[in-house]
ZAMARGU-4260 file (C-alpha; in steps of 0.2 Angstrom, whole numbers, plus 5000, padded with zeros to 4 digits):
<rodrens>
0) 5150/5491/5114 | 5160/5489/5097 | 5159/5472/5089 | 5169/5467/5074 | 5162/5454/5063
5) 5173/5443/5050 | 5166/5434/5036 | 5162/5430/5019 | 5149/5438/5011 | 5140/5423/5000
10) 5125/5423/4986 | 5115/5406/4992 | 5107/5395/4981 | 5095/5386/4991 | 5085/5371/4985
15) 5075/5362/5000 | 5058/5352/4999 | 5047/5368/4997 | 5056/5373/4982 | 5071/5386/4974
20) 5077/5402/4982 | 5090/5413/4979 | 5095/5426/4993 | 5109/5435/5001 | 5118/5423/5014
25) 5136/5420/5024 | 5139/5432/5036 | 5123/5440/5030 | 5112/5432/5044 | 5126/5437/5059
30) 5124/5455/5053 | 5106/5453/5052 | 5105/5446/5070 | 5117/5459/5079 | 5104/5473/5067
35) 5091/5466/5076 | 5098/5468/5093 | 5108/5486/5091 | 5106/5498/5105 | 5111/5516/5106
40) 5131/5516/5108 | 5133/5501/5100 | 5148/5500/5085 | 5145/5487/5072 | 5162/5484/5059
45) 5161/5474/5044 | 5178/5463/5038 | 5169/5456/5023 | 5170/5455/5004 | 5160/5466/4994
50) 5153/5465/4975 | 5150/5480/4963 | 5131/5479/4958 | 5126/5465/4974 | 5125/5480/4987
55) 5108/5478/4988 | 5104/5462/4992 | 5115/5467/5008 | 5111/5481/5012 | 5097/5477/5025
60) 5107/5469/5037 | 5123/5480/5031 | 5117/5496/5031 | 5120/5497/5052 | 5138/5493/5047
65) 5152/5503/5045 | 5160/5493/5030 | 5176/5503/5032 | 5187/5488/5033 | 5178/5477/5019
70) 5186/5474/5002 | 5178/5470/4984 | 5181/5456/4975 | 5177/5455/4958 | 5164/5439/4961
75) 5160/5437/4981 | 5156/5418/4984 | 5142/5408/4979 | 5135/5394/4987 | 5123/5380/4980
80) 5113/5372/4997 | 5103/5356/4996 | 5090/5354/5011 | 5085/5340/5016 | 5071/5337/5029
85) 5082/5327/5040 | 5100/5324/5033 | 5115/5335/5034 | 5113/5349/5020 | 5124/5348/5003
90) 5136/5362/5001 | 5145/5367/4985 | 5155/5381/4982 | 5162/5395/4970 | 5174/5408/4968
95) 5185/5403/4985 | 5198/5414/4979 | 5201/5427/4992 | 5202/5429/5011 | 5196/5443/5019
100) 5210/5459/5025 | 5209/5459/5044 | 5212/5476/5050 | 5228/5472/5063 | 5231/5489/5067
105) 5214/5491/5073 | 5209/5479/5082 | 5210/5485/5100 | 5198/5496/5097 | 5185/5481/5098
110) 5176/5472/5113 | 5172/5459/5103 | 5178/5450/5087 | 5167/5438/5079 | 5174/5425/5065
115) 5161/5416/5055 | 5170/5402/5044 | 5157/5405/5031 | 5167/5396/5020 | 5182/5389/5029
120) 5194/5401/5018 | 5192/5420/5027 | 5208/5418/5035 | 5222/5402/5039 | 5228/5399/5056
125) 5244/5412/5054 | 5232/5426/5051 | 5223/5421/5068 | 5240/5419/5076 | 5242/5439/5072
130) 5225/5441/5079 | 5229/5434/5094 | 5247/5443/5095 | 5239/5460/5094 | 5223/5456/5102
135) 5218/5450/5118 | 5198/5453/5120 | 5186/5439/5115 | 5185/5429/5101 | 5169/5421/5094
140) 5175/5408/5083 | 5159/5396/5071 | 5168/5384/5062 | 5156/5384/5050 | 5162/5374/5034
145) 5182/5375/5039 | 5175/5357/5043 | 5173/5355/5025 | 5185/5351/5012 | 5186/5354/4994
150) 5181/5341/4983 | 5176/5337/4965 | 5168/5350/4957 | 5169/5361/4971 | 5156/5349/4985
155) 5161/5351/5003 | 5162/5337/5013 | 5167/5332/5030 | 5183/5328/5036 | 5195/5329/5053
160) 5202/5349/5051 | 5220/5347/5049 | 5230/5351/5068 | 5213/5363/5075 | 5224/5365/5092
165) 5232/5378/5081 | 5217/5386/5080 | 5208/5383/5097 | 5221/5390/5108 | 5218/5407/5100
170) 5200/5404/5105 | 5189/5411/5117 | 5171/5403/5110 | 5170/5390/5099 | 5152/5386/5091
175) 5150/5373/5078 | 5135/5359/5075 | 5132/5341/5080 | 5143/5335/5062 | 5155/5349/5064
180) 5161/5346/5081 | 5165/5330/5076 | 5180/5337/5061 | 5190/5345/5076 | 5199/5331/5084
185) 5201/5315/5077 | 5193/5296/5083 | 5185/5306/5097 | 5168/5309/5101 | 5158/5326/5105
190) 5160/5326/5126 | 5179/5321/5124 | 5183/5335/5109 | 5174/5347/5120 | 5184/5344/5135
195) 5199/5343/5125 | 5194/5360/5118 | 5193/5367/5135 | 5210/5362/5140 | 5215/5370/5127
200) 5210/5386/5134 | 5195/5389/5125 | 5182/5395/5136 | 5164/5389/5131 | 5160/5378/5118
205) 5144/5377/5109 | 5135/5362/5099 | 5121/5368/5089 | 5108/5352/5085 | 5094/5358/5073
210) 5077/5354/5082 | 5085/5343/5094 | 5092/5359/5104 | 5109/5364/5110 | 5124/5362/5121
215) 5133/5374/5130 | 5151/5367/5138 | 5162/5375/5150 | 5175/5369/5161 | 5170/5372/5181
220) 5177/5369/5198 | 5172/5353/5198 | 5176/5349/5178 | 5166/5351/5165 | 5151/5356/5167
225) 5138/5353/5152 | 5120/5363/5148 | 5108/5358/5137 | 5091/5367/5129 | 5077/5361/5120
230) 5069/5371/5105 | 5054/5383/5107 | 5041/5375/5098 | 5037/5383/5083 | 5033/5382/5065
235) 5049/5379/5053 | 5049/5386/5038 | 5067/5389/5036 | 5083/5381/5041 | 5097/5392/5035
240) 5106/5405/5044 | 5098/5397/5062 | 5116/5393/5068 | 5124/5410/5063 | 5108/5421/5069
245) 5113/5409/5089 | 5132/5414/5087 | 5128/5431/5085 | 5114/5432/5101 | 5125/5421/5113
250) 5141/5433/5107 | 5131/5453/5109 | 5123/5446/5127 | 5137/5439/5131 | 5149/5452/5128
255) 5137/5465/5135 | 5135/5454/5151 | 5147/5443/5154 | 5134/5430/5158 | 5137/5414/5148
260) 5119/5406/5154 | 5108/5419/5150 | 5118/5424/5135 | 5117/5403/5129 | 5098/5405/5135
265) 5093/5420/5123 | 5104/5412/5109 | 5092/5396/5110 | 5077/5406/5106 | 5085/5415/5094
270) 5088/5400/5085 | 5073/5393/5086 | 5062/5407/5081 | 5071/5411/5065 | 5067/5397/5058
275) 5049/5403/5057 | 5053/5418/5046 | 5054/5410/5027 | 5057/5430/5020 | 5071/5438/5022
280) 5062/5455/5028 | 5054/5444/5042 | 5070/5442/5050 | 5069/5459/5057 | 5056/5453/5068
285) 5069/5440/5078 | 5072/5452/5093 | 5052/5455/5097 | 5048/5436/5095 | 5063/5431/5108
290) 5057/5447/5121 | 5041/5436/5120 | 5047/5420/5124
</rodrens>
């Protein structure tokens, strides 16, 4: 299996509750997660931007990579995150300056291509157009902070994501969280944007919810048919990168099986137990913790 993975490459700054840290992050956690789950034969390709002298703080997740079709940038972005315990985190941003190069030519070579809007500026909707144009195996889309816009002194908030039919109809998978969901379509509610969605042509459509689960929905005989999980019980120590370690579960089973349930199932334990891990080297440790459960 050869998976393509699309994203910026961010530095986080992370104050929460329990105190500072300062750790590699972006599409950091998606590559950690498919890292965990690599079996003999399987292709990982990196489209991501690099910086000279940061290597390191990467290279644990990177180093299963080939990072042929990345790019450096002279600073890759940086990203200041406020927890909170219960409110929606506080994003700001620096250095959105460059997109990352999508390898066109390439891209049949893939059985998979997974796009994590780490900061809603890897790509615009004309350079998923040429995706789609060239390519017609699944595409994983998290839409991440594309819900965000750019506001004073760089702070991200929410708002409705100008025309996202442009987008959607290029989509295979759409993931994005209980606030995020909401920036696709405007005035409408979760159930009605997803349904929307899947008319669209968008195959399944994930709603991550912190410790309040997940939803999976996909459009059935009958019309749309909607799963939900509950969290494994554990205890959270951490509350960042949960959503990108669940796109990346759900996306390798998924692609490896075709099985959307079990695929959606394996992603929700996923995404619960990384929130236990508050080390980055502990991460390694989310593929044993979910053959457990």
């Amino acid at each position: 299996m050869r998976l393509l993975v699309a994203g910026h490459s961010v530095l986080d700054h992370i104050s929460e509750p329990a105190g500072f840290r300062f750790q590699p992050g972006g599409v950091f956690y998606s590559a950690m997660a498919l890292a965990t789950l690599q079996q003999p034969g399987d292709g990982y390709f990196l489209c991501t931007l690099l910086e000279k002298g940061k290597e390191d703080l990467f290279e644990q997740a990177f180093r299963v990579f080939d990072t042929g079709y990345s790019t450096y940038s002279e600073r890759i972005p940086r990203v200041h995150l406020t927890i909170h315990n219960v409110a929606e985190r506080c994003e700001r941003f620096e250095n959105l300056n460059q997109k990352v190069i999508i390898p066109f030519g390439d891209l049949h070579r893939f059985d998979g291509l997974l796009i994590n809007m780490i900061s809603g500026f890897e790509m615009e909707v004309a350079d998923l157009e040429r995706i789609r144009s060239e390519y017609n195996g699944p595409i994983y889309f998290d839409v991440h902070s594309l819900s965000r816009g750019v506001g004073e002194s760089l702070v991200r908030e929410f708002r409705t994501i100008p025309d996202f039919a442009k987008w959607a109809c290029h989509l295979t998978i759409v993931q994005a969280n209980e606030s995020e969901i909401l920036t696709l379509l405007s005035d409408a509610d979760e159930y009605t944007t997803c349904h929307w969605l899947l008319t669209l042509g968008v195959k399944i459509v994930l709603v991550t919810r912190g410790e309040n689960g997940s939803t999976m929905y996909v459009m059935g005989s009958g019309g749309m048919e909607v799963t939900h999980q509950s969290v494994i019980p554990v205890l959270v120590c951490n509350k960042v990168g949960c959503g990108d370690t669940f796109g990346a579960y759900f996306f390798y089973h998924y692609i490896k099986n075709n099985n959307a349930p079990d695929a959606f199932r394996l992603a929700g334990i996923a995404g619960s137990v990384v929130t236990q891990f508050n080390s980055i080297k502990d991460l390694m440790k989310t593929a044993d913790d979910v053959r457990q459960f």
